[in-house]
C-alpha positions in Angstrom: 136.7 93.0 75.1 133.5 91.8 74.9 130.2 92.9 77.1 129.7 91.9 80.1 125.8 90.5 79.6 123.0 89.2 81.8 121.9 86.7 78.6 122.7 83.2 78.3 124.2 82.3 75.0 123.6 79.0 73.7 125.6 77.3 70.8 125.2 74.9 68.1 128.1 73.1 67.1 129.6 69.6 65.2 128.7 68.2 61.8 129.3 71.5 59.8 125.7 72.2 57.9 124.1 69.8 59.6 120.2 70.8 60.1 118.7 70.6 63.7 115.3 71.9 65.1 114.3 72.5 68.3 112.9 74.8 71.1 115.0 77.2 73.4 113.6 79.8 76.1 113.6 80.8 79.4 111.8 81.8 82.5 109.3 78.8 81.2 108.5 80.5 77.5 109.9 78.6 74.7 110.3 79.3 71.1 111.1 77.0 67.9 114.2 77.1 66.2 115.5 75.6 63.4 118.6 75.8 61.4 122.0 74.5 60.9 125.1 74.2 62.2 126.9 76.3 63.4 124.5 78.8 65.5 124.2 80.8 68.4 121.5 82.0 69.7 120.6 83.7 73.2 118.2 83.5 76.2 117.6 86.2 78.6 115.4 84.7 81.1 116.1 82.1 83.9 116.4 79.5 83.7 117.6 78.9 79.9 116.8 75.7 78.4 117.3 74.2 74.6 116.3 71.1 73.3 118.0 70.3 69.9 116.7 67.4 67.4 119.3 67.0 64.9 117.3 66.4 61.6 119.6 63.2 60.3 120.9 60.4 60.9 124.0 61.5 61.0 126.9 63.4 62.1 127.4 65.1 65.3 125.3 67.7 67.6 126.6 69.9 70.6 124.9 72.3 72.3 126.6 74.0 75.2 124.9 76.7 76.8 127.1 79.6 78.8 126.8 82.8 80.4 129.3 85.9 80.9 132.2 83.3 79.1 131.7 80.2 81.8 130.2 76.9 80.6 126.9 75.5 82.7 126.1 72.7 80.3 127.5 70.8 77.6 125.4 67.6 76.0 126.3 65.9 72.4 124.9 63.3 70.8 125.9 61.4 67.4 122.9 59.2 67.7 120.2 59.2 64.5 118.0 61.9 64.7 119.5 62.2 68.4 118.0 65.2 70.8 120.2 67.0 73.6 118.9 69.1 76.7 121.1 71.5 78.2 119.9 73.9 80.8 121.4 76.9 82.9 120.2 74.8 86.0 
């Protein structure tokens, strides 16, 4: 079983491999990412935001952001170099 945990975990999935770059943070400090598909990263401060570039033209980018196993926000985009915002609200 896993942890219960006060973080906010925020995935990267779609287009195996597929590079993105972007910022993720909370309680208003942010920090640059990059990488590729898939990845996870977390957030420990409210509220938790990403904002993923996907570095191509295409495939597909999803970034869903959760907490303690329950969804809060789920964006995709397929669009060239397309960017997604999800937050914790």
């Amino acid at each position: 079983s896993k942890a219960i945990t006060t973080n906010y975990i925020i995935e990267i999935t779609g287009t195996n491999s597929l590079e993105f770059m972007g910022s993720i943070g909370g309680g208003g400090s942010s920090r640059s990412i990059e990488g590729s598909i898939p990845a996870t990263y977390e957030v420990s401060d409210w509220p938790a935001v990403a904002v993923i570039q996907k570095k191509g033209e295409y495939g597909t980018l999803t970034v869903k952001i959760s907490k303690n196993g329950r969804m809060l926000d789920s964006q995709t985009t397929s669009a060239s170099y397309g960017v997604v915002t999800v937050s914790s609200g």
